[in-house]
N, C-alpha and C positions, 0 to 999 in steps of 0.2 A: 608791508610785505606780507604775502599769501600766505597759511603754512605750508604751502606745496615748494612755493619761493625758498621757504626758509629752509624746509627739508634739505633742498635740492644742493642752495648753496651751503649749508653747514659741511655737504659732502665733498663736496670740491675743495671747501679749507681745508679736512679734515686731510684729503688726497695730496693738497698742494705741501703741507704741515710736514706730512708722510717724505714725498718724495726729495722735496727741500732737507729732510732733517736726518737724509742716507748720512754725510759727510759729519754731523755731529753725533752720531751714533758709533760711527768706526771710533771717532777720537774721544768720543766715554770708556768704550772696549778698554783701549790700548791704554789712557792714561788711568783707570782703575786698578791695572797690573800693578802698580806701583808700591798699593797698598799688601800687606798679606793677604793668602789666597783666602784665609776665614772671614776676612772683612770686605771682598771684593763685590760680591754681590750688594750685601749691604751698603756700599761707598755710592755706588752706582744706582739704587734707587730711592737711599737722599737725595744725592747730588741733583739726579732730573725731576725730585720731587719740590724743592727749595726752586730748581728752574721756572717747574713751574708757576707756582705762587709769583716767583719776579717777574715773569713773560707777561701774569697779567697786569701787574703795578707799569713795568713798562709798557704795555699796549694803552694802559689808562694816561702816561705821560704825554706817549706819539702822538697821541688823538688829541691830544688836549693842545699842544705846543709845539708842533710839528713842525714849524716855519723856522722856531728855534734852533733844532736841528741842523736848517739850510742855511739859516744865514752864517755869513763870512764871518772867519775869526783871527785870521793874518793871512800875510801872503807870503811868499820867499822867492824872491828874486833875486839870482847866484849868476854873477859874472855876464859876460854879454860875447858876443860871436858875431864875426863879421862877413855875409858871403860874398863875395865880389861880383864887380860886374861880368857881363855873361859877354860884354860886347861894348867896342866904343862908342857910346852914346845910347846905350839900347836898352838896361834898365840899371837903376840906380844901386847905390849899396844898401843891402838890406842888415838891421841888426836887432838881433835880437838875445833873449836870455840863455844862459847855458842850462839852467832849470830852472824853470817857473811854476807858480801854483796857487790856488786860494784854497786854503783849509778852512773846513767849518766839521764843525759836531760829529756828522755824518760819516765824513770821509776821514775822520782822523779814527773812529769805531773799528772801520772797516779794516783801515790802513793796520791795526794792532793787532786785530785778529789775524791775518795775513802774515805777520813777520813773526809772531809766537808759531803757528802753524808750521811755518817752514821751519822755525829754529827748534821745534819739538820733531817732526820728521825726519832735519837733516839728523841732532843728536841720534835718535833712538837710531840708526841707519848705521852711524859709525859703533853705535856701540852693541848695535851685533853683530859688525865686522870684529872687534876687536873682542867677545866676548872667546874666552878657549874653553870652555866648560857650557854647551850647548844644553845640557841637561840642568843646569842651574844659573843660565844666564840670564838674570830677568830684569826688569828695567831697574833705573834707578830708584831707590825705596823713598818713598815722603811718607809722611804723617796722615790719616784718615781726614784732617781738620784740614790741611792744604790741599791734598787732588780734590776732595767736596768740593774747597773755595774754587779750582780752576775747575772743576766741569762745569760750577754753575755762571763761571764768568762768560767761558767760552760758549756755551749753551746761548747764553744772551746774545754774545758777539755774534751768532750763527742765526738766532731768532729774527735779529732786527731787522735784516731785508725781507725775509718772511713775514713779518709783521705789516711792512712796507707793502708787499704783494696781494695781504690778506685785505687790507684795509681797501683797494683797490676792487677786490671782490665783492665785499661785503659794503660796498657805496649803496645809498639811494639813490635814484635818477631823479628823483622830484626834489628832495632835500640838499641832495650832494652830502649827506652825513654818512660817516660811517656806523653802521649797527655795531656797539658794543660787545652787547649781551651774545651774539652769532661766535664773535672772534674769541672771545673769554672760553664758548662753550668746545670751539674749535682745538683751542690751545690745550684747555683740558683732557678731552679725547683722545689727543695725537698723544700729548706726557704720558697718559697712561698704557697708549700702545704702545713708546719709546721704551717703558720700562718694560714690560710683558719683552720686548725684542731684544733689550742688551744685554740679557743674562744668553741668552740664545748664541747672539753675534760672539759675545764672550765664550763659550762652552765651543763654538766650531772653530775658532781661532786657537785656541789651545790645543785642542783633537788636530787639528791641520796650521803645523806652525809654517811649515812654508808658506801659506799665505800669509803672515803677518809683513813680507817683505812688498806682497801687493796690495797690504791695506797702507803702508806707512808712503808707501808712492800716490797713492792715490790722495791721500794725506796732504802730501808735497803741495799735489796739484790744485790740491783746492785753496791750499795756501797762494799759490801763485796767482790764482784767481780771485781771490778778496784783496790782494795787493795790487791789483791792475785794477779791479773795479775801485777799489780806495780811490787809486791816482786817478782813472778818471774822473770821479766825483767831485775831487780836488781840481780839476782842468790841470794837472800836472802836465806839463810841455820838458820835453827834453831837447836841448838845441833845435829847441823850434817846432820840434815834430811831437804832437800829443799823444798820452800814452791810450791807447786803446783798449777796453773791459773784455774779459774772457765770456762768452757768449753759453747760456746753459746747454744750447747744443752743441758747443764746441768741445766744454767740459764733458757731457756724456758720450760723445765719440771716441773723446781721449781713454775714458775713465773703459768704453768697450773695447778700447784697441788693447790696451793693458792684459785685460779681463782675458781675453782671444790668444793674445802673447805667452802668458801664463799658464791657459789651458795646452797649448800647442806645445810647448815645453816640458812640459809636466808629462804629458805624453810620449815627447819624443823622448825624454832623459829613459823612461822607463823601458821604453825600444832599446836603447842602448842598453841600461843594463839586464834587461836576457837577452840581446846577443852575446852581451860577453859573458854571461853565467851559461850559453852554451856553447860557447868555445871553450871557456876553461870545464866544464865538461866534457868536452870532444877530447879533450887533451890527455 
């Protein structure tokens, strides 16, 4: 490879790292709250600094044993469904499983991060519904040693299809290998712009807490979207009909429609109240 080659594509990791690792940056933010506000900063650039060190040891595994990964590790075949015939003599009975699937390595990764994601969004969601003390309702409190342990898990669980992505970039065409040293120096770069950005994302999330109800949805969704891509990685079938992967353009449109919602809201609420700060003026 050139150094112009190398240049060129260390930039695009460094971009894809970036915009891949919007959705692990909100959920650094919001699960560092947990700890006290004098340890918050500090939790959060351990945590992505420990990530990184593991992103590389993992990118050294993927390359190495990547097939391992793929291959099959059970299946689960639950019950069976019968559709009938459409017509006398015209096609037969079909049968098949009420849910089906082959896990392997990959998609059970995926599958985890997916259902923590959603079960830490839905929580956090009810419990600033139920919070009555808006000025001191803050999440629920862990230890410095546990949110560290889950940002650097999740971190991972968020890495690994980027990793997957990178390694695709960073291919020879004549070898078919991937350049190590390119993705190591990739992963580096982006860690240390994560960290330089989540004291940031933290600091405007605080200053503007109504958005915290648009980062924990958006949260949701990405959960919802590593739980479909899990299941189809698995060939998960639901009475028959396989589960289809959230598409990153689907996600970004959602994640803009949100975005646009939120804005427009925020807007109109404050229409609202001066008019009525100048009625009850007028009054």
């Amino acid at each position: 490879m050139s150094p112009v080659d190398f240049i060129f594509t260390l930039f695009l990791l460094i971009l894809l790292q970036a915009v891949l690792g919007f959705d692990n940056l909100l959920y650094i933010s919001l699960e560092s709250k947990r700890v006290p506000k004098d340890k918050q900063a500090y939790v959060r650039r351990l945590g992505i600094g420990l990530a990184i060190g593991l992103r590389i040891v993992l990118l050294f595994v993927v390359v190495n044993i990547i097939s391992s990964f793929q291959d099959p590790l059970f299946e689960i075949p639950l019950g069976s469904e019968v559709t009938p015939k459409t017509g006398h003599g015209e096609h037969p009975d079909m049968v098949h499983s009420i849910i089906d699937g082959t896990f392997n390595l990959h998609s059970l990764i995926v599958l985890f991060g997916g259902i923590f994601i959603i079960y830490t969004a839905v929580k956090e969601i009810f419990h600033m519904l139920g919070t009555h003390n808006l000025a001191g309702g803050e999440s629920e409190q862990r230890s410095v040693k546990t949110t560290i342990f889950w940002i650097v898990l999740m971190n991972l669980v968020f890495s690994f299809d980027s990793i997957l992505s990178a390694m695709a970039l960073a291919k020879n065409e004549e070898t078919g290998e991937s350049n190590f040293l390119l993705m190591a120096i990739a992963i580096v770069v982006s860690g240390l712009l994560m960290i330089w950005l989540s004291d940031r994302v933290s600091t405007f999330l605080q200053k503007n807490r109504m958005y915290e109800v648009l980062g924990l949805f958006v949260l949701l969704i990405v959960g919802v979207m590593l739980l479909t891509e899990g299941a189809h990685l698995a060939h998960l079938h639901l009475g028959g009909n396989p589960i289809m992967p959230m598409t990153k353009t689907t996600f970004y449109f959602v994640i803009g429609i949100l975005v646009l919602t939120d804005i427009v809201q925020g807007r109109y609420q404050k229409k609202i109240l001066r008019q009525q700060a100048l009625e009850v003026g007028g009054t």
